[in-house]
C-alpha positions as CSV (number, residue, x, y, z in Angstrom):
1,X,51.3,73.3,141.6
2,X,54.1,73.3,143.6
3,X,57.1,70.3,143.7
4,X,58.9,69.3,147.0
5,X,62.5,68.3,146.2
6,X,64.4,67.1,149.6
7,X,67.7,66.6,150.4
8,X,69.2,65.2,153.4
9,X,72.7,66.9,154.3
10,X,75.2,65.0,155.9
11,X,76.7,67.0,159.3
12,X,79.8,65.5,159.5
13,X,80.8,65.1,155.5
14,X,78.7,68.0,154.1
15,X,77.1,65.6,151.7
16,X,73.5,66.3,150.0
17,X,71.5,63.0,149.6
18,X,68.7,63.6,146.9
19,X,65.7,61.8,147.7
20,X,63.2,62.0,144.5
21,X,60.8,59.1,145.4
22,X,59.5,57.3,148.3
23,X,63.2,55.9,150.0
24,X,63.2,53.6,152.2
25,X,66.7,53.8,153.9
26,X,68.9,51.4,156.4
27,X,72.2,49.3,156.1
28,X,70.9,46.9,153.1
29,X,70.6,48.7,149.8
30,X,67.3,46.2,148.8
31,X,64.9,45.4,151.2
32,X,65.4,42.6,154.0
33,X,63.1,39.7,154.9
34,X,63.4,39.2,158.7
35,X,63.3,35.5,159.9
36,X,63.3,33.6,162.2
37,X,67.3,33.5,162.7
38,X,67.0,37.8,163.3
39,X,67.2,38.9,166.9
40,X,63.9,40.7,165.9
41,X,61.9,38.3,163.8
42,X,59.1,40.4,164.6
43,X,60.0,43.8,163.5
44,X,58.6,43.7,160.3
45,X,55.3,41.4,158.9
46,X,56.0,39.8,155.5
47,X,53.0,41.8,153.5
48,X,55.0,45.4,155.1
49,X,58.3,43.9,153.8
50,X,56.5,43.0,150.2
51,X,55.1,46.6,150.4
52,X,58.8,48.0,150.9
53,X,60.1,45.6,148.3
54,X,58.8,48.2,145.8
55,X,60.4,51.2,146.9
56,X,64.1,53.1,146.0
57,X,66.3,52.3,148.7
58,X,69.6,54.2,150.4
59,X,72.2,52.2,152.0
60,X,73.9,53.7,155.2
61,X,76.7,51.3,155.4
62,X,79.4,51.3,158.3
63,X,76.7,51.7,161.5
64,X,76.3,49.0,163.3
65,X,73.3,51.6,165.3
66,X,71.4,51.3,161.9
67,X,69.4,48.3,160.9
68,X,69.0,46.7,157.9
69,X,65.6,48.3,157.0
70,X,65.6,51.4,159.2
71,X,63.0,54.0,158.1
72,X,61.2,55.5,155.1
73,X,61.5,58.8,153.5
74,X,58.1,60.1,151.8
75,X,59.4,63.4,149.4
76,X,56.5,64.1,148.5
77,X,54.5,65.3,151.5
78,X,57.5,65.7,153.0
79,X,57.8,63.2,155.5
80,X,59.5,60.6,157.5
81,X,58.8,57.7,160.0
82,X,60.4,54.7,161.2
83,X,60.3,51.2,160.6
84,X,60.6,49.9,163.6
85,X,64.1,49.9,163.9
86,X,66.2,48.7,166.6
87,X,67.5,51.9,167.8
88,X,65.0,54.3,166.9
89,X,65.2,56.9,164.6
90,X,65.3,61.2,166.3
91,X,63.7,63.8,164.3
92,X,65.3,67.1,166.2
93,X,66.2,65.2,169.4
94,X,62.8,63.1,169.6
95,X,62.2,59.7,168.8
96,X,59.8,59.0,165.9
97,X,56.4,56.4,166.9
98,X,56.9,52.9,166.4
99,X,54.2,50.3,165.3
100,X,55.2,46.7,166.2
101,X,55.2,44.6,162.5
102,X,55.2,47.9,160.4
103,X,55.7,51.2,159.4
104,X,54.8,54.1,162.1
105,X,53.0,57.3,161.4
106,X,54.7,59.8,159.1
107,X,55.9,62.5,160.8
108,X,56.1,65.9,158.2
109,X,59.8,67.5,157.4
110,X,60.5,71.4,157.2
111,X,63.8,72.8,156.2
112,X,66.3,72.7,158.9
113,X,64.9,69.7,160.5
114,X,67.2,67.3,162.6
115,X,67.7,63.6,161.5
116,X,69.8,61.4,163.7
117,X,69.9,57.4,162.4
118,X,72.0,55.5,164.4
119,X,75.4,57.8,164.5
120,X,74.3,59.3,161.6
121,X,73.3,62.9,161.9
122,X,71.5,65.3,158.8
123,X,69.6,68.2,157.9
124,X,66.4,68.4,156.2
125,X,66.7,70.6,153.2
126,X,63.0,71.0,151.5
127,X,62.7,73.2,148.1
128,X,59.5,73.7,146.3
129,X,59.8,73.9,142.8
130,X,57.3,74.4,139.7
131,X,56.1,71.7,137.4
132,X,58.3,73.9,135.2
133,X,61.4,74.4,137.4
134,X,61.5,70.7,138.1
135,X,61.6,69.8,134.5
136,X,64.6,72.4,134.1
137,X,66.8,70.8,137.3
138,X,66.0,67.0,135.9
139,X,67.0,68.1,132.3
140,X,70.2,70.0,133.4
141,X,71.6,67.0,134.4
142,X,70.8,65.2,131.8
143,X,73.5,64.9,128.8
144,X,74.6,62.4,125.8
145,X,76.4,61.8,123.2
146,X,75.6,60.1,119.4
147,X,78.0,58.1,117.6
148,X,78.9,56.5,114.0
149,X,79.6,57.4,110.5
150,X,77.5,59.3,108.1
151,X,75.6,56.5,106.9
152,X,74.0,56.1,110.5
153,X,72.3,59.5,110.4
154,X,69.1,57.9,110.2
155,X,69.2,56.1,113.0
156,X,71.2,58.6,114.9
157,X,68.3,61.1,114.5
158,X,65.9,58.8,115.9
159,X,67.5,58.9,119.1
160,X,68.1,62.7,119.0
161,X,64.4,63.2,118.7
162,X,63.9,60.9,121.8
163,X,66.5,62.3,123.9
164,X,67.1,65.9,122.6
165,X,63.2,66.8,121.9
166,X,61.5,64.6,124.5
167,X,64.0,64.3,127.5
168,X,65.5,67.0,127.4
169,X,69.2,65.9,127.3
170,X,71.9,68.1,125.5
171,X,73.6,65.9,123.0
172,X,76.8,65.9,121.0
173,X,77.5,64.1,118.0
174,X,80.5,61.9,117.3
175,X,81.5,60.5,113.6
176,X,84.9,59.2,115.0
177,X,86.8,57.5,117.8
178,X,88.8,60.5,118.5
179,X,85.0,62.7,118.7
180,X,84.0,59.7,120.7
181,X,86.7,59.9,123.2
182,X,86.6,63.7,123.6
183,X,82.8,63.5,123.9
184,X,83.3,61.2,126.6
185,X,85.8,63.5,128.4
186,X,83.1,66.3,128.3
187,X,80.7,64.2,129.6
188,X,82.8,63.7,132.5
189,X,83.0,67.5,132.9
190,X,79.6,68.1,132.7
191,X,78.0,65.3,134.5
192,X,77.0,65.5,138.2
193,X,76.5,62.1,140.6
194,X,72.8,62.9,140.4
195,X,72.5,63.3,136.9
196,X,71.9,61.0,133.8
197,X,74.6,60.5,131.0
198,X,73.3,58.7,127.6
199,X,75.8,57.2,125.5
200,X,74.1,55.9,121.9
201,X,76.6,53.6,119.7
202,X,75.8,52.6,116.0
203,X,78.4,50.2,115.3
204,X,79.9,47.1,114.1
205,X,81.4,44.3,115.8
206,X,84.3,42.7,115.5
207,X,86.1,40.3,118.6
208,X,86.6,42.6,121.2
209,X,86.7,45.8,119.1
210,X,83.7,48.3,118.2
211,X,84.0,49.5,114.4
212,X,83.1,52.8,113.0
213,X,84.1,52.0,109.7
214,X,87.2,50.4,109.2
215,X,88.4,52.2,112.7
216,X,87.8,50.0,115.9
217,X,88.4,50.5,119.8
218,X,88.6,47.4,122.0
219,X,85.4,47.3,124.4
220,X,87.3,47.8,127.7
221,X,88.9,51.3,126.7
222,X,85.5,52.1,125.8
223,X,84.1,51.2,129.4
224,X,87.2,52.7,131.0
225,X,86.6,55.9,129.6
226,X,82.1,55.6,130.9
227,X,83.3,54.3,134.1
228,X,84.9,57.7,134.2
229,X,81.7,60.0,133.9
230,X,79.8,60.9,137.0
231,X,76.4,59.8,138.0
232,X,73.9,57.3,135.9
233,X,75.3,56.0,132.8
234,X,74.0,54.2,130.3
235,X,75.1,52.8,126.6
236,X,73.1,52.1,123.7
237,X,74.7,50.1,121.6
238,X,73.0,49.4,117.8
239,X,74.7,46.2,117.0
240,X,76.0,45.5,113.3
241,X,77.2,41.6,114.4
242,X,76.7,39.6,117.0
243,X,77.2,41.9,120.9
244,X,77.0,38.9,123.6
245,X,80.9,39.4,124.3
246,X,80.3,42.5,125.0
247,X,77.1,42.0,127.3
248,X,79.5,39.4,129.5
249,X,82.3,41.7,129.7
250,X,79.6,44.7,130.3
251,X,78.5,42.1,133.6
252,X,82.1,41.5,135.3
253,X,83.5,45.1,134.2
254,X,80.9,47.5,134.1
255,X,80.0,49.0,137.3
256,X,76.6,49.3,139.1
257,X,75.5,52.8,137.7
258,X,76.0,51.6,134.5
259,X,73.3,49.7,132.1
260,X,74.0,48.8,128.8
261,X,71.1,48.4,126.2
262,X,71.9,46.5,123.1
263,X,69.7,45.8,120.4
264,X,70.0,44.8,116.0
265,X,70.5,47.7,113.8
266,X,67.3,46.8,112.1
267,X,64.3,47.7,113.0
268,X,61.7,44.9,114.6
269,X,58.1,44.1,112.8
270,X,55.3,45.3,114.7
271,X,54.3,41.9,116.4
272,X,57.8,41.5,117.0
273,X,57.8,44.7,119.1
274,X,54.5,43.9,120.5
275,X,56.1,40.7,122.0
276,X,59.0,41.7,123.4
277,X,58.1,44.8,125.1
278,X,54.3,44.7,125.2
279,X,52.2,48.1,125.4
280,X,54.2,50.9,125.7
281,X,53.9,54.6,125.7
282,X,55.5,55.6,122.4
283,X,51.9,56.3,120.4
284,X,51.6,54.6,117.1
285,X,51.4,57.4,114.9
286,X,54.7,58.1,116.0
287,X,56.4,55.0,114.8
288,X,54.8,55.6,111.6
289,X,55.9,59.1,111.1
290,X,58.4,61.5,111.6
291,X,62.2,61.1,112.6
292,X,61.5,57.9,115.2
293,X,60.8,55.7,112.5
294,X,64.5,55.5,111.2
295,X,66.3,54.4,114.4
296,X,65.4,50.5,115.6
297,X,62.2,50.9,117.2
298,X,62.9,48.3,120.0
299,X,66.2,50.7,121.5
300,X,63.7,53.7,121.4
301,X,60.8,51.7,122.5
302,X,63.5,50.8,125.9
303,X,65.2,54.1,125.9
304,X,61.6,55.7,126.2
305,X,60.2,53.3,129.1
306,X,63.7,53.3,130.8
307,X,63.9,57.5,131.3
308,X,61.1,59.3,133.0
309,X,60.0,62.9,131.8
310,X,60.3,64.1,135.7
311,X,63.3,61.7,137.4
312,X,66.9,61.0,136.7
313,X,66.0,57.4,138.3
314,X,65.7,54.9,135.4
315,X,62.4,52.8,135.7
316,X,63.9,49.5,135.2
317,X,61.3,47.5,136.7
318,X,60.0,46.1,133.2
319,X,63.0,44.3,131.9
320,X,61.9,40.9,132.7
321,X,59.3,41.2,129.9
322,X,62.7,41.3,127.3
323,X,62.9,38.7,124.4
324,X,66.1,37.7,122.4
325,X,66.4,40.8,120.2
326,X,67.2,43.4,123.0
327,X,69.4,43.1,125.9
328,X,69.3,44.8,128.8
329,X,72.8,44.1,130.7
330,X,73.9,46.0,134.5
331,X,77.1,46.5,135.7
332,X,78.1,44.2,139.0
333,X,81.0,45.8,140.5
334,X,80.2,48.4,143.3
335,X,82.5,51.2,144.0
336,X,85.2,51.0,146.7
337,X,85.4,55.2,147.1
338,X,84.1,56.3,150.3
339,X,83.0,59.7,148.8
340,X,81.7,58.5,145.7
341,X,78.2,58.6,145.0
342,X,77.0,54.7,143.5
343,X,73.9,54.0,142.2
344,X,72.3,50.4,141.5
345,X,70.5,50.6,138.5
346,X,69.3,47.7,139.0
347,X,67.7,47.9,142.3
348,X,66.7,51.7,141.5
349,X,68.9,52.0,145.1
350,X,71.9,54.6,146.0
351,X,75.2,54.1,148.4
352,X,75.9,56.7,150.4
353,X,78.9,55.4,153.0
354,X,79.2,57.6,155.8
């Protein structure tokens, strides 16, 4: 069966915007409940704007034309239609329907298509792809690297068996700082801003340095050196201590395409997974046997329910059902580059400024 993948192209900037699920886009990068206090109360009814709540969103900042909650992409058909925006929204010089309170009809995309939001003009680009050939573009762009000393083999090969053999993600392994660092550097080569990067950590703790071994880098070199890779990012850190400094510092340095996932180097009983993460994919027999069992169960039971087979969008709508023993943490501050690509991991949005 075939696969629609769609891009929007930016005229004026040449930019590609990936849209992989139903996208709502508009100024606001979450969605926008309209009140009584909006010039248009009306435009949307509270049951549309729950409906939208639910959805990926891209923020057009900078256009004043463009309102908050402006129209919705569907990639899957492919189509588009307006939310009953202010200004309208042109598909090849005509407006698009409006339905007072809600969504209008979608109107199907072909390639080379026209798409003017407020003073924003792209191009519709629409490839099909194979159940196959969409698993190869997702897993090129996927990349990781494994750290800590010889001892953590165990648990390291845990994760390689998640990442490597289920996700698809090329891996390289670091025993030291200095094979951390240069991992890190090639990650920045290789990654791409629509890509995911995986960074597993099995470490001790000490103040504000991570030890492998007797060897320890402070926590914000570390994060200097992620912040640097392009695209999604996100750490695993196995914990040999206490990591709550570094889940602050993660919160007021990290930035928002970057999640960190901390957890204890041991591995949780079976009602303690059950009540923390509830039901999850990973099947029993798994946990039992093979190469899984040796890593903590609770990071590979996350890592698994964060990362789609088919999406480099992490599904991070579950991490409300977290206990004590695993952290998920996001990064706060938002990028001020105008031509970099900046993803909210936690609102499963994308910034494009234009």
């Amino acid at each position: 069966m075939a696969i629609r993948k769609l891009h929007l192209r930016h005229v004026e900037s040449g930019r590609r915007v990936p849209v992989e699920v139903p996208t709502v886009f508009g100024r606001s990068d979450h969605y926008y409940r309209y009140t009584e206090k909006d010039a248009r109360a009306e435009r949307l009814r509270g049951d549309v704007m729950d409906g939208l709540a639910a959805l990926n969103y891209i923020q057009i900042s900078d256009d004043d034309k463009v309102s908050r909650t402006h129209g919705l992409l569907d990639p899957r058909v492919p189509a588009l239609c307006d939310l009953n925006s202010t200004n309208g929204t042109l598909l090849n010089g005509k407006a698009l329907p409006e339905r007072s309170g809600e969504a209008g009809p979608l109107v199907s995309l072909i390639s080379g298509d026209q798409v003017r939001v407020g003073r924003q003009e792209f191009f519709v680009e629409v490839d099909s792809l194979s159940e196959v050939q969409l698993a190869a573009s997702v897993h090129a762009e996927r990349h990781g690297v494994l750290a800590g000393l010889a001892a953590d083999a165990p648990i390291l090969e845990g994760f390689d068996s998640l990442l490597a053999a289920r996700r698809g993600f090329r891996l390289l392994a670091a025993a030291d700082w200095a094979a951390v660092i240069e991992g890190l550097y090639g990650l920045r080569a290789r990654a791409n801003a629509e890509g995911l990067s995986v960074f597993v950590l099995s470490a001790g703790v000490q103040a504000e340095q991570l030890l492998l071994g007797e060897e320890g880098l402070p926590f914000p070199t570390l994060l200097t050196l992620l912040q640097a890779v392009p695209g999604r990012k996100v750490m695993c850190l196995v914990a040999e201590g206490d990591p709550s400094s570094f889940e602050r510092a993660f919160v007021s340095r990290g930035y928002e395409d970057m999640l960190l996932l901390t957890g204890p180097r041991g591995a949780l009983t079976e009602e303690g997974i059950e009540c923390t993460l509830g039901a999850l994919d990973l099947r029993q027999e798994e946990l039992r046997t093979g190469r899984i069992e040796a890593a903590p169960d609770s990071l590979l039971r996350a890592l698994d329910r964060l990362i789609p087979a088919t999406s480099n969008i992490l599904n991070a709508s579950w991490v409300g059902e977290l206990g004590e023993a695993l952290k998920v943490v996001f990064g706060a501050r938002t990028h001020g580059d105008e031509q970099l690509l900046s993803h909210s991991l936690r609102l499963g949005s994308s910034t494009f400024r234009f």
